[in-house]
TORVEX-628535 format. One line per field, with one value per residue (C-alpha): residue number from 1; x negated, y negated, z. Coordinates in nm, 3 decimals. Example, Ala and Ser with C-alpha at 12.3 -4.5 7.8 and 13.67 -1.06 7.14 Angstrom:
BEGIN
i [1	2]
px [-1.230	-1.367]
py [0.450	0.106]
pz [0.780	0.714]
//
This chain:
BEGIN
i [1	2	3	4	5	6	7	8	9	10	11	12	13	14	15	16	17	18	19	20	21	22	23	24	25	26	27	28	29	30	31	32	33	34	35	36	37	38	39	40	41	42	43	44	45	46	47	48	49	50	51	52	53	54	55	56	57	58	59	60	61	62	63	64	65	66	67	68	69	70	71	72	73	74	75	76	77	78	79	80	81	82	83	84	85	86	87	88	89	90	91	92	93	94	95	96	97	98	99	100	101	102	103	104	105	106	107	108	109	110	111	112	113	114	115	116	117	118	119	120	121	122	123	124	125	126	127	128	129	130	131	132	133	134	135	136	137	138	139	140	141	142	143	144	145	146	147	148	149	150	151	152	153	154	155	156	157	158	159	160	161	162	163	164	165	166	167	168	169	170	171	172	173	174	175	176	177	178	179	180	181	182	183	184	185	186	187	188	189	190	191	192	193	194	195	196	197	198	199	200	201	202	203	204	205	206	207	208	209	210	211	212	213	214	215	216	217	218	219	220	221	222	223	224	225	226	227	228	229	230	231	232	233	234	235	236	237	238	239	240	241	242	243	244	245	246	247	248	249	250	251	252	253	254	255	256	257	258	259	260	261	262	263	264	265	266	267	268	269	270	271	272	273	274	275	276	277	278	279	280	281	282	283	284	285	286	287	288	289	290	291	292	293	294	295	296	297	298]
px [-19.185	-18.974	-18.693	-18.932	-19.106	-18.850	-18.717	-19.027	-19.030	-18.665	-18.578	-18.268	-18.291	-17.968	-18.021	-18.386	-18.223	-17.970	-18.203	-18.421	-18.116	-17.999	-18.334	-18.356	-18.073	-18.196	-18.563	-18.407	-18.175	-18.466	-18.647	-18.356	-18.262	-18.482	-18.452	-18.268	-18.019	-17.910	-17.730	-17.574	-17.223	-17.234	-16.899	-17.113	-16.909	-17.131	-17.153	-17.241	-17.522	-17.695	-17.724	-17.888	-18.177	-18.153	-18.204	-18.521	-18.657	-18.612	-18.710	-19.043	-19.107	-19.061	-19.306	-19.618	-19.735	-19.650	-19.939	-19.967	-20.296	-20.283	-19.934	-19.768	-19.571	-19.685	-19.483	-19.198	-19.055	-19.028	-18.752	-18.572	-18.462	-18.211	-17.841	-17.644	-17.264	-16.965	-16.601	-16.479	-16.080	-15.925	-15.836	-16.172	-16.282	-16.449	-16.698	-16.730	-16.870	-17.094	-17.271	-17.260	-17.490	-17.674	-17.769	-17.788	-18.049	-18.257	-18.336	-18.421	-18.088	-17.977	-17.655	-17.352	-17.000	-16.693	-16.386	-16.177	-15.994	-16.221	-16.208	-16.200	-16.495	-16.654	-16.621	-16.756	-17.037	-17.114	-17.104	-17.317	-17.549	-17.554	-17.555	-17.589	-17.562	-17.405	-17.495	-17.202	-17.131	-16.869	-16.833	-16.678	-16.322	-16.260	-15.957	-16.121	-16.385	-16.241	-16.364	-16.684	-17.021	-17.365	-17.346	-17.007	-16.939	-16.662	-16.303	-16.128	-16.019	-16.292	-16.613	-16.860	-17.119	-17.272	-17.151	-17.404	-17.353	-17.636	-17.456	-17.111	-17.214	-17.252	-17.036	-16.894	-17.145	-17.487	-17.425	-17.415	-17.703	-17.883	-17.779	-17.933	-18.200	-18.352	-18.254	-18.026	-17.832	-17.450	-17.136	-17.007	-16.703	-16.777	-16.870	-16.494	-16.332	-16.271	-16.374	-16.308	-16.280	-16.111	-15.896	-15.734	-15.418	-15.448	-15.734	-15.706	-15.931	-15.934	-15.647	-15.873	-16.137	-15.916	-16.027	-15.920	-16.114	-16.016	-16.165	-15.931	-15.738	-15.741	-15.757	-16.106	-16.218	-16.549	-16.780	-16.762	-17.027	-16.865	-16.558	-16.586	-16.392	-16.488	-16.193	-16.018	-16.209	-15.941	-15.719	-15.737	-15.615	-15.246	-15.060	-15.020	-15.084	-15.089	-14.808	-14.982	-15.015	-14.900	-14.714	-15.012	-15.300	-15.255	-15.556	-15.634	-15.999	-16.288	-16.500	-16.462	-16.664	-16.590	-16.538	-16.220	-16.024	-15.805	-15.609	-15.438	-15.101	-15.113	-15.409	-15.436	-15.724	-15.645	-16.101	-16.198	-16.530	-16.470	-16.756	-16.739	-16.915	-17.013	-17.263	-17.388	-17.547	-17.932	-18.171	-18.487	-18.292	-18.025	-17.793	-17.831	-17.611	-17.461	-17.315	-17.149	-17.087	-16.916	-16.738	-16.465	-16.095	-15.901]
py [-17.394	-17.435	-17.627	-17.865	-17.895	-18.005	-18.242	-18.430	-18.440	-18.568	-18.957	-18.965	-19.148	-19.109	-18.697	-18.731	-18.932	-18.693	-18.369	-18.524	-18.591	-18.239	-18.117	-18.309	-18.185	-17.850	-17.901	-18.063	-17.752	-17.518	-17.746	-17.713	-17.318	-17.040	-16.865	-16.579	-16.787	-16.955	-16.830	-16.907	-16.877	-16.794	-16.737	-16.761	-17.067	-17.387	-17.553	-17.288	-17.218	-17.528	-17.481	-17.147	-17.320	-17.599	-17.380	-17.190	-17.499	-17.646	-17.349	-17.328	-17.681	-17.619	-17.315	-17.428	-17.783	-17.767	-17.791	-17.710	-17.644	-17.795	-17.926	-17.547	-17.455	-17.234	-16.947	-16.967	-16.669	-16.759	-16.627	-16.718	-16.411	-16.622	-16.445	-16.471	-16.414	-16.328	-16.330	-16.078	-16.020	-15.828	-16.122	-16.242	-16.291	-15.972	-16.287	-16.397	-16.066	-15.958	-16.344	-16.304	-15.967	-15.966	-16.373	-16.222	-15.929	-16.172	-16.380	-16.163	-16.248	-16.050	-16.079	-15.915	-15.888	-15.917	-15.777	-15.901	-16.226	-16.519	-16.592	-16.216	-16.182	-16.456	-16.345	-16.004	-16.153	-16.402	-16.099	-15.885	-16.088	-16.427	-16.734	-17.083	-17.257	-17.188	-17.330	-17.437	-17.582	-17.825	-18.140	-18.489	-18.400	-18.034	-18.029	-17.920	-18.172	-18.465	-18.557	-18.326	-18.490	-18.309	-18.132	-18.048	-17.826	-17.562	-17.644	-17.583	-17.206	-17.098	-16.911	-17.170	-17.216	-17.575	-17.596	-17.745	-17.975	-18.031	-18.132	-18.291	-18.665	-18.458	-18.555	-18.307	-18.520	-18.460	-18.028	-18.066	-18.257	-18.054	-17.734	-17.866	-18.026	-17.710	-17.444	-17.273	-16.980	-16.957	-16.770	-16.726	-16.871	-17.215	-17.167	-17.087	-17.387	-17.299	-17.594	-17.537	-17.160	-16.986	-16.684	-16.499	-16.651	-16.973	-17.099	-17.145	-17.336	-17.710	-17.805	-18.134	-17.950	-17.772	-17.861	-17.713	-17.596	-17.726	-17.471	-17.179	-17.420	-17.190	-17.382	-17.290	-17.416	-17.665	-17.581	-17.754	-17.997	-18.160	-18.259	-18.608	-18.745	-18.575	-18.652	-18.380	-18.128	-17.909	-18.022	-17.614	-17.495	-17.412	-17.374	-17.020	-16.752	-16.375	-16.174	-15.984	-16.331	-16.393	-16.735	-16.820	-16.658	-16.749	-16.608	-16.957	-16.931	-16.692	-16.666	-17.065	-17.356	-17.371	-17.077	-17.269	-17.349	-17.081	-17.243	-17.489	-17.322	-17.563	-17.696	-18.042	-18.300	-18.643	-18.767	-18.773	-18.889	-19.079	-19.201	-19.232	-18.903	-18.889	-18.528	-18.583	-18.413	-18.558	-18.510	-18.333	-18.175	-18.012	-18.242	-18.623	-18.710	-19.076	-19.206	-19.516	-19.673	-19.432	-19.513	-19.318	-19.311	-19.182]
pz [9.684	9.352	9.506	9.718	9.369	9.151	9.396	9.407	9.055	8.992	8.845	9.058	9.390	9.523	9.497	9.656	9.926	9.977	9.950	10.221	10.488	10.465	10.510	10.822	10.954	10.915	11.034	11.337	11.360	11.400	11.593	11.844	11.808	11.823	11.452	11.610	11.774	11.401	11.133	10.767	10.647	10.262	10.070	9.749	9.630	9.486	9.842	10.005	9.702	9.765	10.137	10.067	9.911	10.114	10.409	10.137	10.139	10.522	10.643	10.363	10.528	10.882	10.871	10.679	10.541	10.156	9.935	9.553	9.387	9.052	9.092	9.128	9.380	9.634	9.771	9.488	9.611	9.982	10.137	10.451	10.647	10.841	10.937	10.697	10.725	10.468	10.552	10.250	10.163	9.943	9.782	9.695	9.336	9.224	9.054	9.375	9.557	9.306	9.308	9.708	9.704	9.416	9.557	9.898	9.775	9.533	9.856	10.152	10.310	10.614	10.527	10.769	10.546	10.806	10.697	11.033	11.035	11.088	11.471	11.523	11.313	11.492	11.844	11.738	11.599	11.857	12.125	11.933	11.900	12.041	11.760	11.912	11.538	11.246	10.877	10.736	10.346	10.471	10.300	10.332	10.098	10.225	10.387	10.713	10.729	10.919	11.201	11.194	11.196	11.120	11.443	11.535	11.803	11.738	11.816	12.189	12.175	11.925	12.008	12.141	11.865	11.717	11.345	11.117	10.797	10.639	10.332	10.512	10.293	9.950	9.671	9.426	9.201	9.437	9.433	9.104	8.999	9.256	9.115	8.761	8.865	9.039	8.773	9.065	8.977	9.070	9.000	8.664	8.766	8.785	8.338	8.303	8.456	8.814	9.034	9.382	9.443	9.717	9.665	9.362	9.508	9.495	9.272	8.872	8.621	8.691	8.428	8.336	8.189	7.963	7.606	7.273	6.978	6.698	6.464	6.619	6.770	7.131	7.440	7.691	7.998	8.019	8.305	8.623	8.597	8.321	8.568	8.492	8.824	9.151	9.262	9.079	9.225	9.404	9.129	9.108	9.398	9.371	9.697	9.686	9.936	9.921	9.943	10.221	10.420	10.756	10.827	11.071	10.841	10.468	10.275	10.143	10.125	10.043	10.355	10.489	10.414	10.765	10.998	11.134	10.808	10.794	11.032	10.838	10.711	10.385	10.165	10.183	10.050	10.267	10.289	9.917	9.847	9.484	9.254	8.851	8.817	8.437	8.322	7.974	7.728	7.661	7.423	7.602	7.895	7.980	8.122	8.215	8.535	8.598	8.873	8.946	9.299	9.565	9.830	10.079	10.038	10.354]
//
């Protein structure tokens, strides 16, 4: 399995580390839930991308002992056939949908789009088909992320469901080496600045990564992975809703990196995991990633 494959092969410790926690969660995941009672919430944004093949791989390791003949890896194209779930708005990024299906079709996904508000959509769901766990990309900075562990169950008044973080300790540092080291596709977005995406409302290009070229002298946007400070991730997210919004419901995010976040009336950042995240150019490969000593800042 490719992503198994390159992880084994990678010079960075910290990412194998990391890699190998998250796929624990998820092996213990479907060691607890029957397949059918499990699904994955995809919004086609960069965390969300690296749980998808996280899950390729957990679920590539929880069904068959990985071998490769001559040092290739076996079953490249393994899918996981595992729910999969998308919250779609009208104001979602037209970038954004057509990463979310063509991603969805490339990888077997069988993927249900909701067009109802979240907890609406999620009680549907839920009764149509019962779902004891739910995949989530939620990590240690989003707004909604305090106070949730790997296994989180869902909030008093929500559907009863067990949210899983596989990924809750990543730093905007780890998707990104992860999404280089293993050659992973995502949307086109993230090449023209944009950082932290949520909807056409309120997301822009990260304003530190604007650069300008001094032979037209035009200002463009460098691609997310060179953010140097991962800090300054949702340094793109201006606090603006939709016109259409509700005072209770502002369209603040593009299918949540948790079901539940929609509930917040403002954007807010107050858990920031900091490092000195540095992405190079190197001679030989395609990027070299550096990162200093991280620690939490509440």
């Amino acid at each position: 399995m490719e992503i198994d494959k390159a992880m084994r092969e990678s010079d960075d410790q910290r990412l194998k580390t990391m890699y190998n926690n998250a796929i624990n969660v998820i092996q213990r995941a479907l060691s607890l839930y029957k397949f059918e009672e499990v699904a994955f919430s995809f919004n086609g944004g960069k965390d969300s991308t690296v749980l998808l093949h996280l899950l390729r791989a957990g679920y590539f390791l929880h069904i068959e002992k990985p071998e490769y003949p001559n040092d290739n890896p076996a079953n490249c194209n393994v899918k996981c056939p595992i729910r999969t779930i998308y919250f779609e708005t009208p104001s979602t990024f037209p970038e954004i949908n057509s990463f979310t299906h063509e991603t969805a079709t490339t990888y077997g996904l069988q993927m249900e789009t909701i067009r109802l508000d979240f907890k609406s959509g999620l009680e549907a769901l839920l009764k149509e088909k019962p779902t004891k766990a739910i995949f989530l990309g939620t990590r240690i900075g989003d707004p909604n992320a305090v106070g949730q562990e790997q296994f989180s169950p869902s909030s008093p008044g929500w559907p009863p469901f067990m949210r899983v973080n596989p990924i809750l300790d990543w730093s905007y540092r780890d998707v990104w080496a992860f999404i280089l080291t293993c050659k992973i596709q995502y949307c086109s977005l993230y090449d023209k600045g944009y950082t932290s995406i949520g909807s056409i409302y309120d997301t822009v290009p990260n304003s530190f990564l604007c650069t300008n070229d001094s032979s037209s002298n035009k200002d463009y946007f460098k691609p997310a992975y060179l953010l140097a400070d991962g800090r300054l991730e949702r340094a793109g997210r201006a606090k603006r809703y939709s016109p259409l919004a509700s005072e209770g419901g502002p369209v603040a995010s593009n299918g949540p990196n948790s079901v539940e976040s929609h509930q917040n009336s403002t954007l807010t950042a107050s858990v920031i995991t900091v490092g000195d995240e540095i992405l190079q150019r190197g001679k030989g490969s395609r990027f070299l990633l550096f990162s200093g000593e991280e620690r939490r800042e509440e």
